[in-house]
C-alpha positions as CSV (number, residue, x, y, z in Angstrom):
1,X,0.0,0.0,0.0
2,X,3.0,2.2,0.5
3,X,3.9,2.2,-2.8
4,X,0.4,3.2,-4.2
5,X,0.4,5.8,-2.0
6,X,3.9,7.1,-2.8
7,X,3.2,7.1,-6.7
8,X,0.1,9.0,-6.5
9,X,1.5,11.3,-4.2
10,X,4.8,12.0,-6.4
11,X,2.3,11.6,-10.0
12,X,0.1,14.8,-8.1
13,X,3.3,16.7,-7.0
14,X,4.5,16.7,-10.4
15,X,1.2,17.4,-12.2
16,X,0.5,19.8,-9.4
17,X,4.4,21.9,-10.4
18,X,3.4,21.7,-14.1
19,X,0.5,23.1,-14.0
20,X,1.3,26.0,-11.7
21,X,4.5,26.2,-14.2
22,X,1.9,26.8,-16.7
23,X,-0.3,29.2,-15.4
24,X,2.4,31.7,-14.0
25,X,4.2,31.5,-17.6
26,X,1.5,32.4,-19.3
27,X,2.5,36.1,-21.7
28,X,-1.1,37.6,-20.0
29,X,-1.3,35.2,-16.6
30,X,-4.1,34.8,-14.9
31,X,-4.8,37.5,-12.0
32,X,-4.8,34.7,-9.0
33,X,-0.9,33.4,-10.1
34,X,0.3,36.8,-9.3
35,X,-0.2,36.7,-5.5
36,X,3.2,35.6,-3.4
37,X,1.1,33.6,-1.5
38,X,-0.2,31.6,-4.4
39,X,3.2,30.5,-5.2
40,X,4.0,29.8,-1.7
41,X,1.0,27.4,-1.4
42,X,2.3,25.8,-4.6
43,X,5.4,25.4,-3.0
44,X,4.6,23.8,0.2
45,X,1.9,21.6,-1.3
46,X,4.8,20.4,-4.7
47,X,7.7,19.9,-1.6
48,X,5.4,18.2,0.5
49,X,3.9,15.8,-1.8
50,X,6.6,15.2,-3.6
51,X,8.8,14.3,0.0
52,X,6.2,12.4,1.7
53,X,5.9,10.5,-2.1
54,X,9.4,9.4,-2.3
55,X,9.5,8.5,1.9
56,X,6.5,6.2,1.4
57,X,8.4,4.5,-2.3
58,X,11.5,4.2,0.3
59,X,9.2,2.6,2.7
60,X,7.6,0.3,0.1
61,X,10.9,-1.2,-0.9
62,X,12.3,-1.5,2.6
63,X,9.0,-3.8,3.2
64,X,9.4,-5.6,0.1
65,X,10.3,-8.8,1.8
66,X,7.5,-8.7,4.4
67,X,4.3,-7.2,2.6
68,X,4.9,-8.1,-1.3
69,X,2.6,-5.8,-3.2
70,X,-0.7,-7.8,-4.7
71,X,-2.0,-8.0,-7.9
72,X,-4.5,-4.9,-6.9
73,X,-1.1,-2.9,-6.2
74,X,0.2,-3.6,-9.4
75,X,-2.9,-2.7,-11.2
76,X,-3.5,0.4,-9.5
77,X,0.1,1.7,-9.9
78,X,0.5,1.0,-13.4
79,X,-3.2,3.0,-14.1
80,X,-1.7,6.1,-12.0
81,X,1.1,5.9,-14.6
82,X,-1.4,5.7,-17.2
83,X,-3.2,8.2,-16.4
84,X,-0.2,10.5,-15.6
85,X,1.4,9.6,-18.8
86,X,-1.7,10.6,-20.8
87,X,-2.2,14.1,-18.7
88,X,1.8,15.1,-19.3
89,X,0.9,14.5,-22.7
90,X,-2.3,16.4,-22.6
91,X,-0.4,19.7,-21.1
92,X,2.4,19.6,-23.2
93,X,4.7,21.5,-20.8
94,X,7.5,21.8,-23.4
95,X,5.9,23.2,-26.6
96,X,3.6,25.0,-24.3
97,X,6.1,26.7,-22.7
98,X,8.3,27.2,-25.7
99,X,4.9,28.9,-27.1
100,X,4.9,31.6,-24.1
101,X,9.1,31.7,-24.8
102,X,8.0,32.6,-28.4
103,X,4.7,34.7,-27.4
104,X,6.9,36.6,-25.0
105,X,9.9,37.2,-27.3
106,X,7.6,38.8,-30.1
107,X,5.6,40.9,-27.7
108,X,9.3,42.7,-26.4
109,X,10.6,43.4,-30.1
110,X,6.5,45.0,-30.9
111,X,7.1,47.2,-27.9
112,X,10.8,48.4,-29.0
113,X,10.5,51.9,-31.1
114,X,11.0,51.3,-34.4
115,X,13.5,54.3,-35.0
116,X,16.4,55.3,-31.9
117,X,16.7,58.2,-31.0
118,X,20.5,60.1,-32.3
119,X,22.0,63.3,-30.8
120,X,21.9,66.0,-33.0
121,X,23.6,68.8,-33.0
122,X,22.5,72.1,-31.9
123,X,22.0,74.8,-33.7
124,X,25.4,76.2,-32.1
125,X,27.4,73.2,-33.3
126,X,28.1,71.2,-30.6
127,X,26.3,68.4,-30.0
128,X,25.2,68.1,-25.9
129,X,27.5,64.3,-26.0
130,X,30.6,66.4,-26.6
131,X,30.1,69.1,-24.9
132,X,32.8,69.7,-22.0
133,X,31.1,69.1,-18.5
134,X,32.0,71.0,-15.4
135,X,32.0,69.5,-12.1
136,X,29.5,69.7,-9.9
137,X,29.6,71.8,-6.5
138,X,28.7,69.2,-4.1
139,X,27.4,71.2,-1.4
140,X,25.3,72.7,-4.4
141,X,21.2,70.9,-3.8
142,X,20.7,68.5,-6.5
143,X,18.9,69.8,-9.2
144,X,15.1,68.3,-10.0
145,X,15.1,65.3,-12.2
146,X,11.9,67.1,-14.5
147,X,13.3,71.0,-14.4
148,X,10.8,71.3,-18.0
149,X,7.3,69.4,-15.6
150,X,5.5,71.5,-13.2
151,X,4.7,69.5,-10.0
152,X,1.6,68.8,-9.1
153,X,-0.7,70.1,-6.6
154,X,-1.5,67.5,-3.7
């Protein structure tokens, strides 16, 4: 029975990681795999099952010699590998994510302008790259960051 419990519990831990994988990959995510604490239950639920999975496989082959697994063992185990096999398949995890890699990588390069910006030269000549620079005073106050943007009234 230890090793029933111990597949499921590693088949859900990993099915449980990919599907959080998923949905927090997504280009546009859903609004609920945006919270810390979303993750952090992800976490601790994936660690958990995934530890208590592997201690009860550990425990199943330590009692090998003294509870040999029946024929109902067998069968279940083998369906939960069925079953997982045919939901990994289902999700896809790789082309999916490459898909988001893909969706993600296109929607950078739209956002990018399509001409840069060059210094020019003003109308004096110089252009404001080359132009010497003078040390500052420090015990001068720092100057605004938006000299040109009134501030706003609170």
């Amino acid at each position: 029975m230890h090793a029933v419990v111990g597949t499921v519990f590693v088949v859900l831990a990993v099915l449980g990681y990919s599907v959080m994988l998923l949905a927090s990959r997504k280009p546009n995510p859903a609004e609920w795999t945006t919270y810390t604490v979303t993750h952090e239950f992800a976490a601790i639920g994936v660690v958990s099952l995934l530890g208590f999975g592997i201690a009860f496989l550990f425990q199943a082959i330590e009692l090998i010699g003294q509870q040999p697994p029946t024929t109902t063992h067998l069968v279940v185990i083998a369906s939960t590998l069925v079953v997982f096999t045919v939901a990994w398949k289902r999700l896809r995890v790789r082309a999916t994510l490459a898909e988001y890699a893909r969706q993600t990588e296109s929607a950078t390069h739209r956002s990018e302008p399509v001409s840069r910006p060059v210094l020019v030269p003003d109308i004096a000549g110089t252009s404001p790259g080359l132009a010497t620079s003078v040390p500052e005073n420090p015990s001068s106050p720092t100057p605004p960051r938006t000299p040109r943007l009134r501030k706003k009234a609170a």
